[in-house]
C-alpha positions in Angstrom: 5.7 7.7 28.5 7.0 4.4 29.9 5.6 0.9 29.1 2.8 0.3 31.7 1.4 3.9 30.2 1.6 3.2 26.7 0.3 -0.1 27.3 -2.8 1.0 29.0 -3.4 4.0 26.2 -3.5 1.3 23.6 -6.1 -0.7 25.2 -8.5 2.1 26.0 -8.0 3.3 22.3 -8.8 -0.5 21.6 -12.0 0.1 23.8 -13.3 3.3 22.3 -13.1 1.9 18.7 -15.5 -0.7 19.8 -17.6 2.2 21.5 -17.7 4.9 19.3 -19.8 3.0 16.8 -22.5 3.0 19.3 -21.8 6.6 20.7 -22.3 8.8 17.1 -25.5 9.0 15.3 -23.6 8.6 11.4 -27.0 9.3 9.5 -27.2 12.8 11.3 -24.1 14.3 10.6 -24.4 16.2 8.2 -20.9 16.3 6.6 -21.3 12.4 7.1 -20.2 10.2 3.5 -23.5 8.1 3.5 -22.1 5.5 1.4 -18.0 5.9 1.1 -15.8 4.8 3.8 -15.0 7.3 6.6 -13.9 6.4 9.8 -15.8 6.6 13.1 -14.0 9.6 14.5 -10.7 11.6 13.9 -8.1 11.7 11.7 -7.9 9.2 8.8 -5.0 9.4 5.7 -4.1 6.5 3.2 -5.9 3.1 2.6 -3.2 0.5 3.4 -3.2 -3.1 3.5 -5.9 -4.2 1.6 -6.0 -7.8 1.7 -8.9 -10.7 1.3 -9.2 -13.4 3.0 -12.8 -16.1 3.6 -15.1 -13.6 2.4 -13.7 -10.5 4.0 -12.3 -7.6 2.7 -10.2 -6.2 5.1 -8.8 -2.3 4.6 -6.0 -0.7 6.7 -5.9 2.9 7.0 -3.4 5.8 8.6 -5.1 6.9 11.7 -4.6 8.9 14.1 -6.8 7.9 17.1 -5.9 11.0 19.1 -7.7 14.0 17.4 -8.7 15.3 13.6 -5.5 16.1 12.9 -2.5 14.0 10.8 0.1 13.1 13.3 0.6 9.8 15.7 0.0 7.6 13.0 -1.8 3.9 13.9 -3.1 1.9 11.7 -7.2 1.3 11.9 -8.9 -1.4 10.5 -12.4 -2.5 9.0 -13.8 -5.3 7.2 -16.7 -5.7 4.7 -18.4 -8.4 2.9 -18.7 -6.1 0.0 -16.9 -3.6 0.2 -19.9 -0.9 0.6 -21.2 -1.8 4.7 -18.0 -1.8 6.8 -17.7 -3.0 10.6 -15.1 -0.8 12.5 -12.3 -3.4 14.5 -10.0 -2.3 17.0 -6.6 -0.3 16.3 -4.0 -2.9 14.3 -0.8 -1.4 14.7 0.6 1.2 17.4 3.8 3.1 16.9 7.2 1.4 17.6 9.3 1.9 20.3 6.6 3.0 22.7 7.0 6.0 21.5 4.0 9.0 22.3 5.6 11.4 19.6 3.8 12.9 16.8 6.1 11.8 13.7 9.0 9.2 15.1 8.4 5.9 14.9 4.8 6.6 14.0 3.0 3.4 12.0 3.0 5.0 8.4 2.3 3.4 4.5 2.7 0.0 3.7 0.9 -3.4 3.0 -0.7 -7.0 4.1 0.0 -10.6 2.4 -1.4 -13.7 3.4 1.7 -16.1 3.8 -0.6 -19.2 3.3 2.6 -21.2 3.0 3.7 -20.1 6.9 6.9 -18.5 5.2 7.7 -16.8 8.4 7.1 -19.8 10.2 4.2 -17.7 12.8 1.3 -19.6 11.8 -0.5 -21.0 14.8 -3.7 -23.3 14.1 -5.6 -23.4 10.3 -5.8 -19.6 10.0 -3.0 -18.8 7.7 -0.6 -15.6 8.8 -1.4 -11.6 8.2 2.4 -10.3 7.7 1.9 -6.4 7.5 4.8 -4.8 5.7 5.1 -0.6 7.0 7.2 1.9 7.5 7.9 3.1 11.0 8.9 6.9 10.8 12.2 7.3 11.3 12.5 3.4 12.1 13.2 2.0 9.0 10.9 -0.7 7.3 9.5 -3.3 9.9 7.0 -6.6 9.7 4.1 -7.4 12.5 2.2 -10.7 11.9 -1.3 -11.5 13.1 -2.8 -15.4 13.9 -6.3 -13.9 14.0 -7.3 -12.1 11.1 -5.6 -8.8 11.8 -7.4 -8.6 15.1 -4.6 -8.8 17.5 -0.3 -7.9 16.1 2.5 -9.1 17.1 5.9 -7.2 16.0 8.6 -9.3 14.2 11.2 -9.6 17.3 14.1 -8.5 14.9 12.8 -5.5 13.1 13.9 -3.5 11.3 13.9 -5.6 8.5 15.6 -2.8 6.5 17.2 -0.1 8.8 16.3 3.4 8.6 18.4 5.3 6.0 18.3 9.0 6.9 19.4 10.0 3.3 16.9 7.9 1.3 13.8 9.1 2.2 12.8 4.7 2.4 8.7 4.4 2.9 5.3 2.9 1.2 6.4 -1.0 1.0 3.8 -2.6 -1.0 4.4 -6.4 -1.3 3.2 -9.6 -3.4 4.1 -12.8 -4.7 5.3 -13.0 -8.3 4.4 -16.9 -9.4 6.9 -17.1 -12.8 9.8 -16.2 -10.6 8.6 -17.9 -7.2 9.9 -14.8 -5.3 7.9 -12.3 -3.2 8.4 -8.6 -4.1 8.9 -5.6 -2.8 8.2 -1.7 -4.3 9.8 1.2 -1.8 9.3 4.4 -2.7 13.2 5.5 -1.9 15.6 8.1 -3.3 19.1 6.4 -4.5 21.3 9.4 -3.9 20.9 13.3 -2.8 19.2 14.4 -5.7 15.5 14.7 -5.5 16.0 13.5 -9.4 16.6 10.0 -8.2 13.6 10.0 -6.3 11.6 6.9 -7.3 10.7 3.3 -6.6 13.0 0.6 -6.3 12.8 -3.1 -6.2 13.9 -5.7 -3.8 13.0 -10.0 -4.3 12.8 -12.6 -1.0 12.5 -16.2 -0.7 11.6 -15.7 3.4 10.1 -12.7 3.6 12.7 -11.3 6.2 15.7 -10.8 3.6 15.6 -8.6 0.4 17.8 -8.2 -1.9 17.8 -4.9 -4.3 17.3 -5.9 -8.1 16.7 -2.0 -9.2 15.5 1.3 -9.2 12.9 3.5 -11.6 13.2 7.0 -11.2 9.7 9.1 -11.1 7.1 6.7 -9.7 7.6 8.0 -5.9 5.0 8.0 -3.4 2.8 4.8 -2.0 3.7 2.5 -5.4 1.5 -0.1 -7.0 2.2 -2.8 -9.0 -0.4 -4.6 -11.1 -0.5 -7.1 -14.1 -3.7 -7.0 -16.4 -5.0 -9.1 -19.1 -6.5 -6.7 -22.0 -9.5 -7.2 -22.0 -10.6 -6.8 -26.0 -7.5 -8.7 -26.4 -7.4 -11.9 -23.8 -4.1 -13.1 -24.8 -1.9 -9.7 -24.0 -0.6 -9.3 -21.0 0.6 -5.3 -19.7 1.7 -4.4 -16.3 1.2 -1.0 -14.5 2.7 1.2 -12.2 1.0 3.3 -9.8 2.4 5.8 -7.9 0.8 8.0 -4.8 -0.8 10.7 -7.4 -2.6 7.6 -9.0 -0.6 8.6 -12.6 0.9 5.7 -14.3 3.1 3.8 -16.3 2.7 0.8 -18.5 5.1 -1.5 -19.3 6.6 -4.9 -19.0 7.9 -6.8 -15.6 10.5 -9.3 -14.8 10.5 -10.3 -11.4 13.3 -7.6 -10.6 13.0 -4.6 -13.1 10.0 -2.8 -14.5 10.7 -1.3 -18.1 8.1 0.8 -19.3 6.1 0.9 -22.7 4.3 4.4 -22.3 4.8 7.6 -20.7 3.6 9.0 -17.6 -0.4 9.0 -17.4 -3.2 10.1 -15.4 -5.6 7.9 -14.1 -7.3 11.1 -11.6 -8.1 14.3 -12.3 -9.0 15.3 -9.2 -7.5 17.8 -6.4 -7.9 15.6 -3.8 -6.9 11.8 -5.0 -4.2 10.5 -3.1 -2.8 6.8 -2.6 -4.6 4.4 -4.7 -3.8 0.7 -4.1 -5.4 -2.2 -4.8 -6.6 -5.4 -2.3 -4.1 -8.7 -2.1 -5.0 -12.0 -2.1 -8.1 -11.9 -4.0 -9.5 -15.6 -4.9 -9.3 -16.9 -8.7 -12.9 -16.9 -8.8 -12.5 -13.1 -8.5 -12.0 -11.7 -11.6 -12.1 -7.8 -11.0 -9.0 -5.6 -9.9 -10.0 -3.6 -6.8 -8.7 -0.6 -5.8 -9.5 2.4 -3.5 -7.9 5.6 -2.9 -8.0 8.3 0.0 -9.6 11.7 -0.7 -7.2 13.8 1.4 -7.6 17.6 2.2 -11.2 17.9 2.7 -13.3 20.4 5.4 -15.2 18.4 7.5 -16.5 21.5 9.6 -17.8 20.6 12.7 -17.8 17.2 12.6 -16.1 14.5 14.8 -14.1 13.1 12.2 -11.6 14.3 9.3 -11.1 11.9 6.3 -12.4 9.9 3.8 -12.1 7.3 1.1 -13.1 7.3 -2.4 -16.1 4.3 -3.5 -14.1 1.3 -4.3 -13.4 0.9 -8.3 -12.4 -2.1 -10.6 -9.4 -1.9 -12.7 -9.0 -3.0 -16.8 -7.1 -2.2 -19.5 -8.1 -1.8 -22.8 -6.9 -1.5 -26.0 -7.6 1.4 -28.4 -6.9 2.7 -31.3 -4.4 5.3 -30.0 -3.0 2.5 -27.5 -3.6 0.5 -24.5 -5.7 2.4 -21.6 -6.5 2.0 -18.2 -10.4 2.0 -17.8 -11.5 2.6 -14.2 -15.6 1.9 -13.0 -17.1 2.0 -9.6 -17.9 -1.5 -8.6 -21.0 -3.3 -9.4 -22.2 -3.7 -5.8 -23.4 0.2 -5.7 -26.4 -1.4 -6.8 -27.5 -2.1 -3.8 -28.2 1.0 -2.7 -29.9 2.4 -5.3 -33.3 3.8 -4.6 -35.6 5.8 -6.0 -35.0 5.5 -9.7 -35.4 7.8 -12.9 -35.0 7.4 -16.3 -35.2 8.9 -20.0 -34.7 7.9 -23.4 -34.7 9.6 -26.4 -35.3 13.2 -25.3 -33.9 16.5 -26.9 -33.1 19.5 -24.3 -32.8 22.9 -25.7 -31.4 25.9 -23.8 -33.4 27.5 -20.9 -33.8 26.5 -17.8 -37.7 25.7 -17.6 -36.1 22.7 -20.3 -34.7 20.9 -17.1 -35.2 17.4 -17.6 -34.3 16.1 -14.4 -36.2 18.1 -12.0 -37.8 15.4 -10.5 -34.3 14.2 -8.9 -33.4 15.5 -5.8 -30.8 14.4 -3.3 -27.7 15.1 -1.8 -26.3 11.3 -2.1 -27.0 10.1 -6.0 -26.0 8.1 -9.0 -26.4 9.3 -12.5 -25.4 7.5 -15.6 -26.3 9.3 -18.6 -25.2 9.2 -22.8 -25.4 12.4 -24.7 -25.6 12.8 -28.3 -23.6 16.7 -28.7 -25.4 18.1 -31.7 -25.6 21.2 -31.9 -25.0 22.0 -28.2 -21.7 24.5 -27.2 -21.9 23.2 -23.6 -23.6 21.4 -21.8 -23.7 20.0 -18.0 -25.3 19.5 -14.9 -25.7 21.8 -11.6 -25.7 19.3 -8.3 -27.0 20.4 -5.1 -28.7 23.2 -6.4 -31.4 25.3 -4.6 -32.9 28.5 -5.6 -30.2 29.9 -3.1 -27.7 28.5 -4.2 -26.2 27.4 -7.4 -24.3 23.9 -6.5 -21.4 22.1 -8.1 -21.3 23.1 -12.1 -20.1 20.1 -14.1 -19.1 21.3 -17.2 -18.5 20.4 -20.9 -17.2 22.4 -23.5 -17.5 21.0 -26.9 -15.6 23.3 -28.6 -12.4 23.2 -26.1 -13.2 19.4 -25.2 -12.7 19.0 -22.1 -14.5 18.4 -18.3 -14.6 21.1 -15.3 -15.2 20.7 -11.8 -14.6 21.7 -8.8 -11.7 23.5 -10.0 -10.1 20.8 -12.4 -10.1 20.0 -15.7 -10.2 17.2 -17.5 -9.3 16.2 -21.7 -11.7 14.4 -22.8 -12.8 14.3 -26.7 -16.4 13.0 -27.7 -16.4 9.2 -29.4 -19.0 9.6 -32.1 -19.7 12.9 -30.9 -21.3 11.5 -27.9 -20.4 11.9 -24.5 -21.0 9.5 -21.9 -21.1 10.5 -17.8 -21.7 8.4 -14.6 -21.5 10.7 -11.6 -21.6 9.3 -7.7 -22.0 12.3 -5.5 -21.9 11.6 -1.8 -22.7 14.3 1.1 -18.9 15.7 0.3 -17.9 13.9 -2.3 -18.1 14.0 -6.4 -16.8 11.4 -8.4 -16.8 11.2 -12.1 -16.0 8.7 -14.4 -16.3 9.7 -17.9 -16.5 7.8 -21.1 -17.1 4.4 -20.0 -14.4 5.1 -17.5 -11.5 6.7 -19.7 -11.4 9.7 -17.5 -12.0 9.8 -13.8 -12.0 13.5 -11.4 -12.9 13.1 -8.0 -13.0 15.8 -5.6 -14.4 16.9 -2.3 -16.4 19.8 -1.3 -19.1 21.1 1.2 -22.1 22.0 0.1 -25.3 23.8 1.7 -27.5 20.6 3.6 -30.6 22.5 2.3 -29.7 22.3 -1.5 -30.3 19.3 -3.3 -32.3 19.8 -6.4 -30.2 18.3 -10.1 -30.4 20.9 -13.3 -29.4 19.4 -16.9 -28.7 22.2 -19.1 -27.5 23.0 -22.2 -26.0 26.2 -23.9 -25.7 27.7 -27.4 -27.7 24.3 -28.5 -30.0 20.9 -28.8 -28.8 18.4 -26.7 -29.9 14.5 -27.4 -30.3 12.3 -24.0 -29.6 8.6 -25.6 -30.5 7.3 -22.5 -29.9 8.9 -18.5 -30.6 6.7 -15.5 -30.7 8.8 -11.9 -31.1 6.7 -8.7 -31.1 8.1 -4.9 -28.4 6.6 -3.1 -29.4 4.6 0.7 -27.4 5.5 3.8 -25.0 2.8 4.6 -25.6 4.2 8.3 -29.8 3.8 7.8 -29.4 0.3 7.0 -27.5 -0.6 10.7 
């Protein structure tokens, strides 16, 4: 494909992203997420980039503009106000080279700062500079800078900024400013010799943004890394640091500007099949207190539909000190809110086995929001079923008091009863469930496909009485409706 070619494929892909918005009825498919981010049409992988900037939320993704299938990675781009309606922009970054093949010098992981200092020296009017960080498959590691917002790209005239190592397996460069050392960093998932062993993510420091140095390398944390420092929140004056990697698992520990040592071992933050690539959004203003982060739910069956892919609902980040150590607590953010609905609620009520005891079924939807606090007594399971008809059972969410622990969809989760009280707060979507348990201390998201008939909600309990403290269910409005 020669230059004129590739040029003119870039700007009708530039067109149909502004068409396709206008082209597909969202509300009607019926695979459609009505209230998580999913992209217009065809293939979509990882969130990258996330960045802030005057009131935006901008969110980078893998995409391939081509068909529903991974391959010819781009990058797409779309930008919210908060973080729940999101307008569709044009394609941000094109593979290198001109290249038209599947997997070589395809646009893949990596991340956006805003170099509000004009660092690289690009900046053109007030609008301080996007530099996207990414790797370019088979291309090494490579910088593009935008003027306007991440509308339009330019690529850094001397790229690669680090070559392409065929023996290291280099990719996922996540990027940010570290203020006690004055240095930006750099986390690349990269193996330091032939042994899968040594697979892990390594750290590299800049004063220019074009020239890193290596300071070290942690073996283990491979895949799309994350790097985050939190203020306890039950204890304001401690300070811990975690480590993400591409499963979402974790470590805590301390950071110096060029070596992370941890404090604790290797922890899940996701129980779910289909959790891939959390990372959390750059430059967010002081007066922004929360950490955001979103993730990709990869792997899912979109049948029939023109598009493959979706995120999970965006969460905020804390970490929390208990009596068995420090813990990452993860929430959905507040602004679900606004598109609650129809609301239900009970306090104070018993449920004993049987199902004519079903307390909740007055609820009925295939896009929800439950939040509910259960007292165990003498109950040896209890759950709910979700999208249940009289022809089809729906998605069992499970607890088993005696074994202590959390199924659906296939996975498991630990989780022990505080005061012998369970507490649940479930966001189902069209394909999506996502659980966050115990005030966040457990999370399992997971994707499935469910009959578009069935949308009745059973509470049951087995073996036992079951004491509702308090359960809050409210129907969910189509992002899509409201356009």
């Amino acid at each position: 494909m020669n230059f004129l070619s590739t040029t003119l494929l870039s700007v009708l892909l530039i067109i149909s992203t502004f068409a396709y918005s206008q082209e597909l009825n969202y509300e009607k498919q019926p695979l459609r997420p009505q209230f998580h981010f999913s992209p217009g049409k065809n293939w979509q992988g990882a969130p990258e980039g996330l960045v802030f900037l005057d009131g935006e939320y901008h969110l980078f993704y893998q995409y391939n503009p081509l068909s529903n299938e991974e391959g010819y990675s781009h990058w797409g781009h779309a930008v919210s106000s908060d973080l729940i309606h999101w307008n569709y922009l044009p394609i941000a970054l094109s593979p290198d080279e001109n290249s038209s093949e599947k997997d070589s010098s395809t646009v893949l992981s990596g991340s956006v700062i805003v170099d509000k200092n004009n660092v690289l020296g690009k900046q053109k009017g007030n609008t301080p500079t996007f530099v996207a960080f990414y790797t370019s498959d088979k291309s090494g590691q490579r910088l593009a800078y935008s003027n306007d917002k991440g509308l339009t790209w330019q690529k850094y005239e001397k790229n690669p900024i680090i070559a392409y190592d065929s023996t290291d397996d280099a990719r996922d460069p996540k990027i940010f400013w570290n203020e006690e050392t004055k240095k930006w960093v750099m986390l690349l998932s990269r193996k330091l010799s032939d042994s899968e062993t040594s697979k892990g993510t390594s750290f590299y420091t800049s004063d220019n943004l074009i020239d890193w140095q290596f300071q070290s390398h942690l073996p283990g944390m491979f895949d799309h890394p994350d790097l985050v420092e939190f203020t306890v929140t039950n204890r304001p004056d401690e300070k811990v640091w975690i480590l993400f990697d591409g499963t979402g698992s974790y470590l805590m520990g301390n950071f110096d500007g060029s070596t992370f040592t941890p404090t604790s071992g290797k922890m899940t933050s996701d129980w779910g099949k289909n959790y891939y690539a959390p990372q959390t959004w750059n430059n967010l203003p002081e007066t922004e207190k929360r950490v955001l982060q979103i993730a990709c739910l990869r792997n899912g069956t979109f049948t029939d539909m023109p598009f493959n892919g979706q995120m999970t609902f965006p969460s905020e980040l804390s970490v929390k000190k208990f009596a068995t150590g420090y813990k990452l607590i993860r929430k959905p953010i507040k602004e679900i809110e606004l598109l609650h609905g129809k609301h239900d609620s009970w306090t104070d009520k018993n449920l004993i086995p049987g199902i004519k005891q079903n307390r909740m079924k007055n609820v009925n939807g295939d896009c929800l929001h439950i939040i509910a606090e259960f007292d165990l007594k003498t109950s040896d399971n209890f759950g709910f079923m979700l999208r249940h008809s009289t022809k089809n059972p729906g998605i069992e969410v499970l607890y088993n008091v005696k074994r202590g622990v959390l199924t659906v969809l296939g996975s498991t989760v630990p989780l022990l009863p505080v005061d012998n009280k369970i507490q649940l707060e479930i966001i189902l979507d069209r394909t999506s469930l996502e659980i966050y348990a115990n005030d966040g201390q457990a999370i399992v998201s997971n994707l499935y496909e469910a009959d578009a008939k069935s949308k009745d909600v059973m509470l049951f309990t087995n073996g036992g009485e079951l004491g509702i403290i308090q359960a809050d269910a409210y129907e969910i409005k189509s992002i899509w409706n409201e356009k």
